[in-house]
C-alpha positions as CSV (number, residue, x, y, z in Angstrom):
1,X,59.9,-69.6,-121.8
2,X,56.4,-68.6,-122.4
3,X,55.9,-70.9,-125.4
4,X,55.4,-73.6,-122.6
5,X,53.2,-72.6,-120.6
6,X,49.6,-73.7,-120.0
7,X,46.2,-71.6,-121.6
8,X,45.8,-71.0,-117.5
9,X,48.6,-69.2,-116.9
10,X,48.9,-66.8,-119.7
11,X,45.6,-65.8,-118.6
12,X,46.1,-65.2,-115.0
13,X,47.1,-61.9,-113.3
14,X,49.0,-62.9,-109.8
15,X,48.0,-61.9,-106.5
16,X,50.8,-59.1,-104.8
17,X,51.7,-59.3,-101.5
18,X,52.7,-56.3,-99.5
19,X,56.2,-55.5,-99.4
20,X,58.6,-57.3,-97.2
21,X,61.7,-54.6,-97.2
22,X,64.8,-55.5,-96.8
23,X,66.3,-52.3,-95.2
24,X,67.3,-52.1,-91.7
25,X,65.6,-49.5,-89.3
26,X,62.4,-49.0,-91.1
27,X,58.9,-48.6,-89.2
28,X,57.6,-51.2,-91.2
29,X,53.3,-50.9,-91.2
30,X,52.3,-52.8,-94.6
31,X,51.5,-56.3,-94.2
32,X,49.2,-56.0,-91.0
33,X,51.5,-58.3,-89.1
34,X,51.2,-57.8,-85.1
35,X,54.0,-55.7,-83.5
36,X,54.5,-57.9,-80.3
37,X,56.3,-61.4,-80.8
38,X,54.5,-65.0,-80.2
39,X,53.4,-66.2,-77.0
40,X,56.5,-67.9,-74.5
41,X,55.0,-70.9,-74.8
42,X,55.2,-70.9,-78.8
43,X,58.9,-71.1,-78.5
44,X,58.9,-72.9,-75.8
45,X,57.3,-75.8,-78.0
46,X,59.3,-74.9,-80.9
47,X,62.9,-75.7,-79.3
48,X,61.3,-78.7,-78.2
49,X,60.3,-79.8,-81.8
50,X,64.1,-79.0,-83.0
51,X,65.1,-82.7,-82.9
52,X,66.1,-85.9,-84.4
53,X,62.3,-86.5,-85.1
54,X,62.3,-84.3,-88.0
55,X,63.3,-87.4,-90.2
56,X,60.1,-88.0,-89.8
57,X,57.0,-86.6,-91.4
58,X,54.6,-84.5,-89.9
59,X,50.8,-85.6,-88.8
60,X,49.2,-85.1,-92.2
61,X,46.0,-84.5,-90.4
62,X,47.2,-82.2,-88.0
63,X,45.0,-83.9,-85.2
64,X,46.5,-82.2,-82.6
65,X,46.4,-79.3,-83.7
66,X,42.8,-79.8,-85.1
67,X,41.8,-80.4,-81.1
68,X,43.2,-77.3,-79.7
69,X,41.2,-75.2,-82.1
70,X,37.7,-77.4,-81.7
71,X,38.3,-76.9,-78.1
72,X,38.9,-73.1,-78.4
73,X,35.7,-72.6,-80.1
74,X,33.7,-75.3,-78.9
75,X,33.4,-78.0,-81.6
76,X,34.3,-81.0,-82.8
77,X,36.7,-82.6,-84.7
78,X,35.0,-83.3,-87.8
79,X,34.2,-79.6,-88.2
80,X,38.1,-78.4,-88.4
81,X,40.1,-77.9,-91.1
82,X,43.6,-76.8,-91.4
83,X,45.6,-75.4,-94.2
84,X,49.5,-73.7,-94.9
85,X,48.1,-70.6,-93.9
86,X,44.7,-68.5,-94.5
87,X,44.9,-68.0,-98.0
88,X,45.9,-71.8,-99.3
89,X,43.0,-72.6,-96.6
90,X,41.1,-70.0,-99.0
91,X,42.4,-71.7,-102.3
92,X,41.0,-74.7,-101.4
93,X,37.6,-73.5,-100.6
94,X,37.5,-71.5,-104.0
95,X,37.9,-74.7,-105.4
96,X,36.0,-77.0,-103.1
97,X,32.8,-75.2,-102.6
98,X,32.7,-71.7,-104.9
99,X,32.8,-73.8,-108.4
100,X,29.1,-73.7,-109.6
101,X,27.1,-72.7,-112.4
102,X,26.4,-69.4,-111.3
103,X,28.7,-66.3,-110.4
104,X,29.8,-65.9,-106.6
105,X,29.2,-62.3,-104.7
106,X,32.2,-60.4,-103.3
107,X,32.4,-56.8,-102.4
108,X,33.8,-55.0,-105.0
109,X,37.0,-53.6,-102.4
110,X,38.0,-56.4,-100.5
111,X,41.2,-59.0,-100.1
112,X,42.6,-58.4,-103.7
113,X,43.3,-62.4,-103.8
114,X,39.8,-63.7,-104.1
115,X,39.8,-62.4,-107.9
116,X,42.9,-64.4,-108.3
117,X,41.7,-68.0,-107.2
118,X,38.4,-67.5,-109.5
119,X,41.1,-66.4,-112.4
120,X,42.9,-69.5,-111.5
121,X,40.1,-72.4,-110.8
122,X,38.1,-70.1,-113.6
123,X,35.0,-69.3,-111.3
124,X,32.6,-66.8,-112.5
125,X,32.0,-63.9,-109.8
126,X,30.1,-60.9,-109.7
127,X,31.4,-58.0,-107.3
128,X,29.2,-56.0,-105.0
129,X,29.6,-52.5,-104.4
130,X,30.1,-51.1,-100.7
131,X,27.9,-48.2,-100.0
132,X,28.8,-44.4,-99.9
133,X,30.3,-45.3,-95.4
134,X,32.5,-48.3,-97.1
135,X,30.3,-50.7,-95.7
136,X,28.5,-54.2,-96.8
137,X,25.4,-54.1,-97.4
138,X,23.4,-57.6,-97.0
139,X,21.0,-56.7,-98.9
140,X,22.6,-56.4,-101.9
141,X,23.8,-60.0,-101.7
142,X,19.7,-61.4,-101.3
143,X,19.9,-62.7,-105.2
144,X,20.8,-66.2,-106.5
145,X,24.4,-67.1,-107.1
146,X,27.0,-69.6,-106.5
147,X,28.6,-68.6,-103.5
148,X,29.3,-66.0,-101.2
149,X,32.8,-64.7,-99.9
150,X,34.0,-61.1,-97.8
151,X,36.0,-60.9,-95.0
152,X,34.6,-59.3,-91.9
153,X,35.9,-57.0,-90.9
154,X,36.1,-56.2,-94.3
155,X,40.1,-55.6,-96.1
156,X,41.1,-52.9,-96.7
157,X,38.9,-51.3,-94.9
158,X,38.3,-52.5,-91.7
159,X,34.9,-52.4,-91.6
160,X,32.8,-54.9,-89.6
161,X,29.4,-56.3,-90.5
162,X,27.1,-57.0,-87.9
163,X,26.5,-60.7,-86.4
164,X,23.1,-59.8,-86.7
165,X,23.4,-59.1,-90.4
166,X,25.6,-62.0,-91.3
167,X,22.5,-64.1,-89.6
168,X,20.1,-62.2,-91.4
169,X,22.2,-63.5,-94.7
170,X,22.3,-67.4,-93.7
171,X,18.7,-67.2,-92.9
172,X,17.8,-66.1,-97.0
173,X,20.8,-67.5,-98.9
174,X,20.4,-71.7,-97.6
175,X,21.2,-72.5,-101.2
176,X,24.4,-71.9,-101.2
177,X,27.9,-71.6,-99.2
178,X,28.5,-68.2,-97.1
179,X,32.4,-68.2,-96.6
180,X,33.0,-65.4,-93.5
181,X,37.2,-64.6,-93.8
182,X,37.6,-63.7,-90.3
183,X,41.5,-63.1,-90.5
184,X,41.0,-60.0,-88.1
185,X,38.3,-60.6,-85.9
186,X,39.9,-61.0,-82.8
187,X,40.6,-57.0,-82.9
188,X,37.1,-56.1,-81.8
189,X,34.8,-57.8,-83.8
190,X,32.4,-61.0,-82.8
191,X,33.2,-64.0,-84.1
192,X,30.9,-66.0,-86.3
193,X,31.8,-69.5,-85.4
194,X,29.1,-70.5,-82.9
195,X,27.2,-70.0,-85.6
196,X,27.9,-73.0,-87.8
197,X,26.2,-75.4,-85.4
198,X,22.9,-73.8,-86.7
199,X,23.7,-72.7,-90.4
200,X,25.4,-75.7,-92.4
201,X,26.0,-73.7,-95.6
202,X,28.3,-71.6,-93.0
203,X,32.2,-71.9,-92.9
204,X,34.3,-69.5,-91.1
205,X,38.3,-69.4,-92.0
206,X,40.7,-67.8,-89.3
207,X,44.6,-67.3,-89.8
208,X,47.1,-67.2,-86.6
209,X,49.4,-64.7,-88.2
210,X,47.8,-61.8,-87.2
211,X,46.3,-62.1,-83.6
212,X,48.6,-65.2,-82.8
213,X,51.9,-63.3,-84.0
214,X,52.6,-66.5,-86.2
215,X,52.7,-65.2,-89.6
216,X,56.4,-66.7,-90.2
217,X,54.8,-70.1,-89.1
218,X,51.9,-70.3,-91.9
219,X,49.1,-71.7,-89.9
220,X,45.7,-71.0,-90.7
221,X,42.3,-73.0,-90.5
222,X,38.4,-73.3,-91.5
223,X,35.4,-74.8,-89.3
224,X,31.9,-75.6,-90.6
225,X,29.8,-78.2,-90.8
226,X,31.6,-81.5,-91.3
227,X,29.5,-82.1,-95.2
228,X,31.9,-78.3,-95.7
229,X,35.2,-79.8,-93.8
230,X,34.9,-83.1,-96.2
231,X,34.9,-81.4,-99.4
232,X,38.3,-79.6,-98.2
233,X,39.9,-82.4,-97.2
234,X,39.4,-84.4,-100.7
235,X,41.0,-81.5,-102.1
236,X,43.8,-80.9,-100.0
237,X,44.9,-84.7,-100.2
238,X,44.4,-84.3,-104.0
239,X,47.0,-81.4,-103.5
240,X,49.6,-81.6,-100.8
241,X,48.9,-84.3,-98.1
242,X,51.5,-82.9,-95.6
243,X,50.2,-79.2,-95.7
244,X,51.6,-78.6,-92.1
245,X,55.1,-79.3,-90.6
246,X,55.4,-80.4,-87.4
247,X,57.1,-76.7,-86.3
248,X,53.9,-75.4,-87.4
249,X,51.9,-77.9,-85.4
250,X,53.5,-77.4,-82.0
251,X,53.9,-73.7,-82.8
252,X,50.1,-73.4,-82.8
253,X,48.8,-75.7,-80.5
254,X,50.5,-73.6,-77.8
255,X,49.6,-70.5,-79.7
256,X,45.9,-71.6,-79.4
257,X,46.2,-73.2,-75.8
258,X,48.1,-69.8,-74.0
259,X,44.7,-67.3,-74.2
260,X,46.4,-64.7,-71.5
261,X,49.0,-63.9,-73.5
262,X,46.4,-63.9,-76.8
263,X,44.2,-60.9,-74.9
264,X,46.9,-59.2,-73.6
265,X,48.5,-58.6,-77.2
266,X,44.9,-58.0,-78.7
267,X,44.1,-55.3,-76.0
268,X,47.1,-53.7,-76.8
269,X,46.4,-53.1,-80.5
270,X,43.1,-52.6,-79.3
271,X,44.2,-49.5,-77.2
272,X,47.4,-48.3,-79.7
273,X,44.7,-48.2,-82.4
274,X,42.4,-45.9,-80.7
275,X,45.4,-43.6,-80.1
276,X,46.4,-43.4,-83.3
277,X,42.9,-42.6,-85.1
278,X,42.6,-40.2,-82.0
279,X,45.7,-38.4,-83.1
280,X,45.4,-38.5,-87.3
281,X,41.7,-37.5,-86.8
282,X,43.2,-34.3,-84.9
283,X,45.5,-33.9,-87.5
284,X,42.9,-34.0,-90.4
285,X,42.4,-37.2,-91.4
286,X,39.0,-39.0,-92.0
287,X,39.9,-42.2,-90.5
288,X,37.2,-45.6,-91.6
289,X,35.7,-47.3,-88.2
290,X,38.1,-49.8,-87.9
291,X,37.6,-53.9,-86.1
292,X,41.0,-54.7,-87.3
293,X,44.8,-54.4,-86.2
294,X,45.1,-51.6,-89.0
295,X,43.1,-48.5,-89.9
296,X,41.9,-46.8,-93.2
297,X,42.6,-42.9,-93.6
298,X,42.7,-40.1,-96.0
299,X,43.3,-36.7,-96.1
300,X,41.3,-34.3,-97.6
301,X,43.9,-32.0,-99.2
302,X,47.3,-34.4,-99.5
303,X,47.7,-37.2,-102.3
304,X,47.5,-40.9,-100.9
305,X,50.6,-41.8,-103.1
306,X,52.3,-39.4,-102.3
307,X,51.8,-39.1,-98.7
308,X,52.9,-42.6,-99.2
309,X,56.3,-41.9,-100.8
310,X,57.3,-38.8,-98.2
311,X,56.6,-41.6,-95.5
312,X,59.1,-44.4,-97.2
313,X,61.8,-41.4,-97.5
314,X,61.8,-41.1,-93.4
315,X,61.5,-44.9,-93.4
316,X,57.9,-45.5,-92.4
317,X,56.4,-47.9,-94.9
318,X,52.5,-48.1,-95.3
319,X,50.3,-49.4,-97.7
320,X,48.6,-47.5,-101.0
321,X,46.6,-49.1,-103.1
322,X,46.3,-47.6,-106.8
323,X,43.1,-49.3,-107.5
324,X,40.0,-49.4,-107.8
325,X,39.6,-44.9,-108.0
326,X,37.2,-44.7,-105.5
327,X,39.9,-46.1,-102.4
328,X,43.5,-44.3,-104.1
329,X,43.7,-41.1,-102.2
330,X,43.5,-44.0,-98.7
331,X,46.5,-44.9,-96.8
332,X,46.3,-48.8,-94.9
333,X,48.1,-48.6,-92.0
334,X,49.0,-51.2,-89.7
335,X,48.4,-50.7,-85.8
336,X,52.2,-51.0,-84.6
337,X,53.5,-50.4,-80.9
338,X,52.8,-47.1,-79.4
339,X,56.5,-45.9,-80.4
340,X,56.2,-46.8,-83.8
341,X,52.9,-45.4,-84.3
342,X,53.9,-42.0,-82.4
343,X,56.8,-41.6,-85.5
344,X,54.2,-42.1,-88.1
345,X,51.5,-39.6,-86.5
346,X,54.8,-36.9,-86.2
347,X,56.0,-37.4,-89.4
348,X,52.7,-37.2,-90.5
349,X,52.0,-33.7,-88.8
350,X,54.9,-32.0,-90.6
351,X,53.7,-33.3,-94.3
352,X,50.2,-32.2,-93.7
């Protein structure tokens, strides 16, 4: 009953995930999940998890876990933080680190959950329009305020920034904490995370459901400088002290340690991708530069929405967002496997 409820709550508006269907036989491309399995090895260290040790509770600080990713990327243990996921990694830094006096700068089209934390930990934000190409400009973030946040490349559109520009934005804003969401980078983008040896108002979050294939796990993590990684951990131990079970910890340790398998499955969205703006460009689309492991595309003379429904009813499901005006007539697609993308292109060619 409503009557019950907190001030809070009555005033929030929830985040929405994308649609998990459950219909047998669709082509599902929504939720920007990767269409090849985990590595071997992931289940490999999974079945050996599956045992009489689950009485027990996990490592609340993960430190395994927090040793295979400073070793990936070079770092130390003090600079690695990990969370249930991306996006509770996300909540605590809203909370942590994006709670000040003045407003923090977004892009005005970006991951539709960063309006929902400042709604919930009642931050005060300020969005910032993309330019006429969809893109960030740094620019237009070079003006006091109490935190910055945008993933790169950029959701929904897939847009990257620059390294160079993202240094040309630590080098002005020193006052405050540049949060780079990197959920996507490992799709053809360069990674920002040498950079927090040099910039300490820098933290970079990465998730493993996308490139690692373990969205079902819930893994995700943050590295910055250790003043940044201290701030998160007083929150999450104010929160939930055993973020991580120990099926998540194994699962992405191996994840993180087997890098073969990790650019074999990133080359191959790399190269479906190309092949598929290749072949909606041909068919009329204007299709968005894309770094991620999904694409942007309109069509000049077809409705996004309902392209979108004629899709569903030959069981090819997409993603349409209704707001804001200026990105309703685009369809977000996610890079499947060739097969899956070729049914999409050829259902595609008869509607258009």
């Amino acid at each position: 009953m409503s009557k019950f409820w907190s001030k809070i709550v009555h005033q929030l508006t929830p985040y929405v995930p994308g649609e998990q269907p459950k219909i047998n036989n669709l082509i599902k491309l929504n939720t920007n999940e990767n269409p090849y399995g985990p590595s071997p090895k992931v289940l490999e260290a999974l079945q050996k998890e599956a045992a009489d040790t689950l009485r027990l509770y996990p490592d609340p600080n993960s430190d395994a876990l927090k040793k295979a990713i400073a070793d990936y990327h070079g770092l130390s243990l003090n600079q690695v933080f990990v969370g249930n996921g991306s996006d509770e990694v996300l909540a605590h830094v809203f909370n942590a680190l994006l709670k000040h006096d003045l407003p923090i700068l977004f892009p005005d089209i970006t991951y539709s959950f960063y309006p929902v934390y400042c709604g919930l930990y009642e931050i005060a934000f300020e969005t910032v329009a993309l330019n006429h190409a969809f893109e960030i400009q740094v620019d237009d973030y070079l003006r006091p305020n109490g935190g910055i946040i945008f993933p790169n490349p950029n959701a929904p559109t897939g847009r990257l920034l620059s390294l160079n520009e993202i240094e040309r934005l630590l080098k002005v804003n020193t006052n405050s904490v540049v949060v780079i969401d990197e959920a996507y980078i490992d799709f053809g983008g360069e990674s920002a995370v040498h950079l927090v040896k040099q910039y300490p108002q820098l933290l970079v979050t990465h998730t493993l459901s996308k490139s690692r294939s373990l969205a079902g796990l819930r893994v995700g993590y943050a590295v910055g400088h250790p003043d940044l990684i201290d701030s998160l951990h007083r929150v999450k131990d104010s929160f939930n002290s055993y973020p991580l079970d120990c099926f998540a910890q194994a699962g992405a340790i191996a994840a993180m340690q087997d890098q073969v398998y990790f650019d074999e499955t990133c080359q191959r969205v790399i190269k479906t991708r190309e092949k598929l703006v290749a072949d909606l460009e041909a068919t009329g689309f204007e299709v968005l530069p894309s770094g991620a492991n999904f694409i942007f595309a309109r069509h000049p003379q077809h409705d996004g929405a309902e392209l979108t429904a004629k899709l569903r009813a030959e069981n090819i499901v997409i993603r349409h967002f209704k707001k804001p005006a200026k990105i309703n007539q685009f369809l977000r697609i996610t890079v499947g496997t060739d097969t899956e993308c070729q049914a999409l292109v050829s259902a595609l060619k008869k509607m258009v």
